[in-house]
NUGU-831383 format. One record per residue (C-alpha): chain; x, y, z negated. Coordinates in Angstrom, 1 decimal, padded with zeros to 4 digits. Example, Ala and Ser with C-alpha at 12.3 -4.5 7.8 and 13.67 -1.06 7.14 Angstrom:
BEGIN
+-------+--------+--------+--------+
: chain :   east :  north :     up :
+-------+--------+--------+--------+
:     A :  012.3 : -004.5 : -007.8 :
:     A :  013.7 : -001.1 : -007.1 :
+-------+--------+--------+--------+
//
This chain:
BEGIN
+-------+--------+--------+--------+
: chain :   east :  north :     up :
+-------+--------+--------+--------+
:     A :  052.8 :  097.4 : -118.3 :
:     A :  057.1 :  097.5 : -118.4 :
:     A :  056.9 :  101.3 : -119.1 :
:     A :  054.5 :  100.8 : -121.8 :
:     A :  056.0 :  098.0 : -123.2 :
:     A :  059.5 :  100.5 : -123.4 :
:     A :  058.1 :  102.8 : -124.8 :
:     A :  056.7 :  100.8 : -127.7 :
:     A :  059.9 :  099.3 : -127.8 :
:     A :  061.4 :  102.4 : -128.7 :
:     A :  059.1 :  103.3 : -131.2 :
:     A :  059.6 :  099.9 : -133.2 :
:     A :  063.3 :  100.4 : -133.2 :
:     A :  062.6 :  104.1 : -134.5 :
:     A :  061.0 :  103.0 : -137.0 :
:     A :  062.8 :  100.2 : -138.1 :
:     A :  065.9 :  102.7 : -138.2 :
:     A :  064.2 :  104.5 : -140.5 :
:     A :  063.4 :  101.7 : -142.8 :
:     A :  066.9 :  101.0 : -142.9 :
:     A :  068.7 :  104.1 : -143.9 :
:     A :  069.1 :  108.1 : -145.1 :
:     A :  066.9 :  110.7 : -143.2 :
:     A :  069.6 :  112.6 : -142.3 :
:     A :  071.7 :  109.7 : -140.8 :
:     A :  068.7 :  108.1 : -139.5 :
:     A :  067.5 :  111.2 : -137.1 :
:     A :  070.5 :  111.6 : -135.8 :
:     A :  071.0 :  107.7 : -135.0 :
:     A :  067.1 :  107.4 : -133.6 :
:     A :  068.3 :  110.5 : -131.7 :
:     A :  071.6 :  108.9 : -129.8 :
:     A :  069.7 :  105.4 : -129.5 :
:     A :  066.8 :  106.6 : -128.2 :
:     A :  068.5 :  109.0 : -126.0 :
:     A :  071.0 :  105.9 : -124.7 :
:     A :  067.6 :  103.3 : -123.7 :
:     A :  066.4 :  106.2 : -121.6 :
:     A :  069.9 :  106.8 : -119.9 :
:     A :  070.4 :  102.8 : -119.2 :
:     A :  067.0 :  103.1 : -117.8 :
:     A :  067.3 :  106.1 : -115.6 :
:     A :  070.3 :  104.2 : -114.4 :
:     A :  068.8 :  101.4 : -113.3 :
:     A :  065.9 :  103.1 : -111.4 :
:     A :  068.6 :  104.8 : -109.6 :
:     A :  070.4 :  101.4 : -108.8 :
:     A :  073.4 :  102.5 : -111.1 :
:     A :  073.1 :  098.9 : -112.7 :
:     A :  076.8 :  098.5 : -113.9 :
:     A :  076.3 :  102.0 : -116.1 :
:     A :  072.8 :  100.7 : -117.1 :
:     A :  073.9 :  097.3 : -117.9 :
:     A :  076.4 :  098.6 : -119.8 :
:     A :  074.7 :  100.8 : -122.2 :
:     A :  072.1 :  098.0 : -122.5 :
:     A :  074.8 :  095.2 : -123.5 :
:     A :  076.1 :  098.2 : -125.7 :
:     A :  072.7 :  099.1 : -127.8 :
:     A :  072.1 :  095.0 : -127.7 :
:     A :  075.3 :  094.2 : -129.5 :
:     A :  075.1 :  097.3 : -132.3 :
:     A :  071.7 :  096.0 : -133.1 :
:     A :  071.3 :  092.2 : -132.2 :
:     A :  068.6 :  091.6 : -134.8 :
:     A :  066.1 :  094.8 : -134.3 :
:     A :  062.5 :  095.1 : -133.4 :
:     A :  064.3 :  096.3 : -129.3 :
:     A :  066.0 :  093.6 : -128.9 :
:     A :  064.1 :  091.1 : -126.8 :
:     A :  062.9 :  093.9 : -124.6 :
:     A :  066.6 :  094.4 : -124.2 :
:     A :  066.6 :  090.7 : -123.3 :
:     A :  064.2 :  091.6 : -120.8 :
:     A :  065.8 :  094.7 : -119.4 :
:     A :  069.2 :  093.0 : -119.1 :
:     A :  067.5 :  090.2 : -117.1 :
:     A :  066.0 :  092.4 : -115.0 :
:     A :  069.2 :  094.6 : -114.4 :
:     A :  071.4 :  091.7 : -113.6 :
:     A :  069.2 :  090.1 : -111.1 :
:     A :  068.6 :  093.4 : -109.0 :
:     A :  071.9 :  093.6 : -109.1 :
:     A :  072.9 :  090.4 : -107.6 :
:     A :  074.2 :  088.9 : -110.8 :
:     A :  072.3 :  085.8 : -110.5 :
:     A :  074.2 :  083.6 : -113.0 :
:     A :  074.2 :  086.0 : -115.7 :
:     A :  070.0 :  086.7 : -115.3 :
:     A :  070.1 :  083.2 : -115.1 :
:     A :  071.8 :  082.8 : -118.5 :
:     A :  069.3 :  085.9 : -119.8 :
:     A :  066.4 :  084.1 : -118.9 :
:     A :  067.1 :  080.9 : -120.9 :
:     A :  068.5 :  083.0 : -124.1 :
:     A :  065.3 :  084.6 : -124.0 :
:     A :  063.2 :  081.6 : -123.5 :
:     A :  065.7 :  079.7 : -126.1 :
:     A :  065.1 :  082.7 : -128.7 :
:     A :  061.9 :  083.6 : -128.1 :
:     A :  059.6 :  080.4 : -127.4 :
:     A :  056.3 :  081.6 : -128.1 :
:     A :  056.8 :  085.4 : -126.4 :
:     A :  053.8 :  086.1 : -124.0 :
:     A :  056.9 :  087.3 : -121.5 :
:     A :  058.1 :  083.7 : -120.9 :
:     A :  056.6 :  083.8 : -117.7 :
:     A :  058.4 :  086.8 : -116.5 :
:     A :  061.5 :  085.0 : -117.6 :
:     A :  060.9 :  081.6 : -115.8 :
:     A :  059.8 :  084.2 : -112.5 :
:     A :  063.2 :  085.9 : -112.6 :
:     A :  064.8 :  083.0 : -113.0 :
:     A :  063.3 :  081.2 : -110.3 :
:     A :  064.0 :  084.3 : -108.3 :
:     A :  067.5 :  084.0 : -109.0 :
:     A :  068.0 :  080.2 : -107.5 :
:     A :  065.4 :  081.6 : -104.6 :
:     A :  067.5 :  084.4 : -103.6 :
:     A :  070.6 :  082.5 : -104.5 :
:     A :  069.9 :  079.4 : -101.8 :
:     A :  069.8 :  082.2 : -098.4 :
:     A :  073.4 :  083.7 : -099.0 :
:     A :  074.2 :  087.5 : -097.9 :
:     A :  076.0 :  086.5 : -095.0 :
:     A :  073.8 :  084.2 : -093.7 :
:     A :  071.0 :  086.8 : -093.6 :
:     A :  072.8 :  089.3 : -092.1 :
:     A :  074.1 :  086.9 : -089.5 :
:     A :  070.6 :  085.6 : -088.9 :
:     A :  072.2 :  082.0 : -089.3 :
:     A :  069.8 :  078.6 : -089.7 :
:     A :  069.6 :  078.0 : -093.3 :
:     A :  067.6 :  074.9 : -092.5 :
:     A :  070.6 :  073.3 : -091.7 :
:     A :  072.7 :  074.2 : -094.7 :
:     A :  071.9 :  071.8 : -097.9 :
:     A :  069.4 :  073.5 : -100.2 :
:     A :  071.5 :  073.3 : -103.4 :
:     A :  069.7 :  076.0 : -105.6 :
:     A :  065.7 :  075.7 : -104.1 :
:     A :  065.0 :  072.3 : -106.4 :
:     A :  065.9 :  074.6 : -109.4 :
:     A :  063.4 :  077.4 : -108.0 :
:     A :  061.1 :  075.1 : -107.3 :
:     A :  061.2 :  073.2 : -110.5 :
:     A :  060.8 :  076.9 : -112.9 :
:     A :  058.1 :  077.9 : -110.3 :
:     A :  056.0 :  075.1 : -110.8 :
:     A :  057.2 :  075.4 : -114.9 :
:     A :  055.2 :  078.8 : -114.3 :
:     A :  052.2 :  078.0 : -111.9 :
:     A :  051.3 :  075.1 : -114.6 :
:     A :  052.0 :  077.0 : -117.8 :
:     A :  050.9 :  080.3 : -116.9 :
:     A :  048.2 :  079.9 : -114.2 :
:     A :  046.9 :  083.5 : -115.4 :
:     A :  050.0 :  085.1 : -114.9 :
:     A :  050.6 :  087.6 : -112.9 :
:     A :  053.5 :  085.9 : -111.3 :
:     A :  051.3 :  082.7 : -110.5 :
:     A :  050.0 :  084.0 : -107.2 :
:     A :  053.8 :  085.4 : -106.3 :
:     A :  055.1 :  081.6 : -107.4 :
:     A :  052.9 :  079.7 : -105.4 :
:     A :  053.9 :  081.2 : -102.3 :
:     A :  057.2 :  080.4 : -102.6 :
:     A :  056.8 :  077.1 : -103.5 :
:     A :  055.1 :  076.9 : -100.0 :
:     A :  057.8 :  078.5 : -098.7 :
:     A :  060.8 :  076.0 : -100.4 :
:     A :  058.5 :  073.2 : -099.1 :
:     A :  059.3 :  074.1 : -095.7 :
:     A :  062.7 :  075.0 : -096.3 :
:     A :  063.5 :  071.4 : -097.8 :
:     A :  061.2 :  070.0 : -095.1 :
:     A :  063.0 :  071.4 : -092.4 :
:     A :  066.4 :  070.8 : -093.6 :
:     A :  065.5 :  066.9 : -093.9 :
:     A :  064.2 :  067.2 : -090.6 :
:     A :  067.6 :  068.6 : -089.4 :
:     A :  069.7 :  065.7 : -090.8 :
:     A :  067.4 :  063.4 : -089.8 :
:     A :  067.9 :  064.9 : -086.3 :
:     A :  071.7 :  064.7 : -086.9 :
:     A :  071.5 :  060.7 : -087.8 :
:     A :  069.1 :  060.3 : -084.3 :
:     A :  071.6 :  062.0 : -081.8 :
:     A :  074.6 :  059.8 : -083.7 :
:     A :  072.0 :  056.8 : -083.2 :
:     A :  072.1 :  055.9 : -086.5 :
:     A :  068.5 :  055.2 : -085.9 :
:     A :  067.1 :  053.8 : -089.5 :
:     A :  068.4 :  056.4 : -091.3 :
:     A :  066.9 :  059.2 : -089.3 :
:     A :  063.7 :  057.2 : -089.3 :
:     A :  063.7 :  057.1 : -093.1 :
:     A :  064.9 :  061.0 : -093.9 :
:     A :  062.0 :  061.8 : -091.2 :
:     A :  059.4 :  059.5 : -093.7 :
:     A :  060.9 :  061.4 : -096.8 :
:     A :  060.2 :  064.3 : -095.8 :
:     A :  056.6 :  063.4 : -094.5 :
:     A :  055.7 :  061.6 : -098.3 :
:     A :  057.7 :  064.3 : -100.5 :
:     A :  056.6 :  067.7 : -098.3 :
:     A :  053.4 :  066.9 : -097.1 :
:     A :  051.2 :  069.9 : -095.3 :
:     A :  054.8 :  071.9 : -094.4 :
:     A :  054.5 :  072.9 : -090.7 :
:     A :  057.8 :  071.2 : -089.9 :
:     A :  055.9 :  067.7 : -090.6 :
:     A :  054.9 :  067.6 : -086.9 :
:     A :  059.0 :  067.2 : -086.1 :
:     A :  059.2 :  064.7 : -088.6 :
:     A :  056.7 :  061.9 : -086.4 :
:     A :  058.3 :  062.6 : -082.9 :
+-------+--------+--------+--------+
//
């Protein structure tokens, strides 16, 4: 479906080149620009995102208003958050969704974008140190879970739906588990009602995580 909707993407701004001006300017022009969306996207399948981004951000500023430029959009969000760039795709994904409210690609902008806090909340070093993240505060997995549900409910046909709802599972035990850790942190300082209330919490706000057992001993 992306390669097909590339390739049409192409072919609109072709043609919308040629709309615009001379035949002798124009083939050289749909030659170089058509020639430059296959080199950013080479680029990116060989993980060369900084060249690919480039050129995208490149063609996306020479022609901000054509037919190609919300599959740019697309292809930008895509390229920054492979590449780690999560506050840029981040950005991306609400331009597009700002710009574009009734695109039938919405939900692949609210996925990314979700992805972004999701990736965002188990940091680099923490996975290659095999650290507990259940006991570090879950800053970014509200924001996940808040654009995943945004998706599950708007776009139950999706194909990101099935994808979303797992990880909404998953952040439930994450944020279950962490309230179980500080509620475990309040009981071995005996500050006994507050432990016994973050343990509650946790039952009422992630019921049917697997960590609910720790939360009634």
């Amino acid at each position: 479906f992306i390669r097909q909707a590339r390739l049409l993407a192409v072919v609109l701004l072709a043609g919308a080149l040629v709309a615009c001006a001379g035949k002798d300017e124009v083939r050289t022009e749909v030659e170089n620009i058509t020639e430059a969306y296959e080199l950013a996207q080479q680029s990116i399948e060989r993980k060369n995102f900084r060249k690919g981004i480039q050129i995208f951000e490149a063609i996306q500023a020479r022609y901000p208003f054509s037919d190609l430029s919300r599959q740019i959009q697309l292809e930008l969000l895509h390229a920054y958050f492979k590449s780690g760039k999560y506050e840029q795709a981040v950005e991306a994904a609400d331009t597009f969704m700002r710009e574009n409210p009734t695109s039938p690609r919405i939900d692949y902008a609210l996925y990314i974008k979700a992805l972004c806090y999701f990736e965002r909340d188990a940091g680099i070093l923490e996975r290659w140190f095999r650290r507990d993240v259940t006991k570090r505060p879950p800053n970014d997995v509200d924001l996940a879970y808040s654009s995943l549900r945004r998706l599950v409910e708007r776009y139950p046909s999706s194909e990101y739906a099935a994808d979303a709802e797992q990880r909404m599972l998953a952040i439930k035990e994450r944020m279950s588990a962490y309230e179980n850790s500080v509620a475990d942190y309040y009981l071995r300082r005996g500050a006994y009602v507050a432990a016994v209330n973050r343990a509650k919490g946790a039952l009422e706000e992630y019921n049917g995580a697997s960590s609910n057992a720790d939360s009634l001993r």
